[in-house]
C-alpha positions, 0 to 999 in steps of 0.5 A: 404267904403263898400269894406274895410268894408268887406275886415276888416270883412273877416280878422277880424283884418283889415289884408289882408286874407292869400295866400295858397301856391301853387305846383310848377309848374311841381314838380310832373312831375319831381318826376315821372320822375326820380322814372321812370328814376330809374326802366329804368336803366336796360333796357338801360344797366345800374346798378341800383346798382351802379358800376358793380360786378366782378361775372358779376351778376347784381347789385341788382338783386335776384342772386347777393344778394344770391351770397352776403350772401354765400360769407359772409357765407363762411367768417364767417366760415374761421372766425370760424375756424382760431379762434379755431386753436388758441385756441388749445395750440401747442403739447407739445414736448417729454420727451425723443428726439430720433434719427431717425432709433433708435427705439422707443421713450424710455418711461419716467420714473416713479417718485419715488413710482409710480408703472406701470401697472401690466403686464397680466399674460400669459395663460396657453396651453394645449400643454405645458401641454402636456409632464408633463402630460404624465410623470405623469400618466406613473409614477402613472401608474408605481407606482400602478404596483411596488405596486402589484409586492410588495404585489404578493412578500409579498404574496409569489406567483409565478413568473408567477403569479407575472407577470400575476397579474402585467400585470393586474395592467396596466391602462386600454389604453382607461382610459391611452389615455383619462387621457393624452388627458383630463387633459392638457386641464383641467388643462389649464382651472383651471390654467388660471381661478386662475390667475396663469401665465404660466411663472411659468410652469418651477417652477411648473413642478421642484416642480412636480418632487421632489414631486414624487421623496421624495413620492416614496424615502419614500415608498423605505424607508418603504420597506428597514425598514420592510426587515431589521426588518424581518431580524433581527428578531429572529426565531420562536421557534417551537411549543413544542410536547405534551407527 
């Protein structure tokens, strides 16, 4: 009696008292063992990884992982770029499809009211200037000796002292050279500085031309006017004589 008494006391429900669950025996010892089994593999020449790497490297070793991310590098990149090179759309074909050994590709033409660049104007030289140059200070130099002879006529001078006077009326030859020699050059300058191109030098040296040639065929006309008029005119009367 006092031991059902105890036991119902124990219990406090008449119940036997619960049984703790015990560790299988050798659960421990296995899991040691296969966490030991597992690190062991590579010392008996197995793949702790799994099935064996065509690089050779060791399944799960600090190589093969860096072998992994180049190689997936290295496919992300090729992934990039085969992505951009179909985003680019093709190149367009040409307007104009030439013959091969036909020379360059004709360019296309303009729609209507659309007018190309304008072309750069050529630039001046003052070797083209050169020859313009001298036939203009030789005719101004001309020009200024015709000038004295007439006034050494109009002043009824000698002959001798005509051509003396003429001489004279010659530029000086440091002045001569230094004018041939200095304005192409100047005017080479000023010439490209207005935008003038040098296509036109034909036209400017023709204008040239008739310029001097009406200026002195209207100096002729002066002269021819005034022999005509002392011609013509009547002769003095001489002065009566005083009784």
């Amino acid at each position: 009696m006092a031991e059902k008494t105890g036991s119902a006391t124990a219990t406090g429900n008449g119940a036997p008292p619960p049984v703790e669950k015990q560790p299988a025996a050798g659960a421990s010892r296995k899991s040691t063992v296969g966490a030991s089994a597992a690190s062991s593999v590579p010392a008996f020449g197995g793949n702790r990884g799994g099935r064996a790497r065509k690089d050779g490297l060791t399944p799960g070793s600090p190589e093969a992982e860096e072998a992994d991310k180049k190689k997936d590098r290295e496919r992300k990149r090729l992934a990039r770029e085969k992505a951009v090179q179909l985003a680019e759309p093709p190149p367009l074909p040409s307007a104009v499809a030439s013959e091969p050994g036909t020379g360059p590709t004709p360019a296309a033409a303009l729609s209507p009211g659309v007018s190309g660049p304008d072309p750069a104007p050529v630039p001046w030289q003052p070797e083209t200037l050169t020859g313009l140059v001298d036939e203009l200070v030789e005719a101004a130099e001309q020009n200024r000796v015709g000038s004295y002879i007439a006034r050494c006529a109009e002043a009824g001078l000698t002959e001798k002292l005509s051509k003396e006077i003429a001489k004279d009326a010659h530029f000086p030859p440091v002045a001569k050279a230094l004018l041939k020699s200095s304005i192409p050059r100047l005017a080479a300058k000023w010439l490209n500085r207005t935008g003038l191109s040098a296509e036109w030098q034909e036209e400017i040296s023709v204008l040239t031309a008739i310029i001097l040639i009406i200026k002195q065929g209207a100096k002729n006309n002066a002269r021819f006017e005034e022999l005509i008029q002392a011609k013509n005119a009547p002769p003095a009367k001489a002065p009566e004589a005083k009784p």
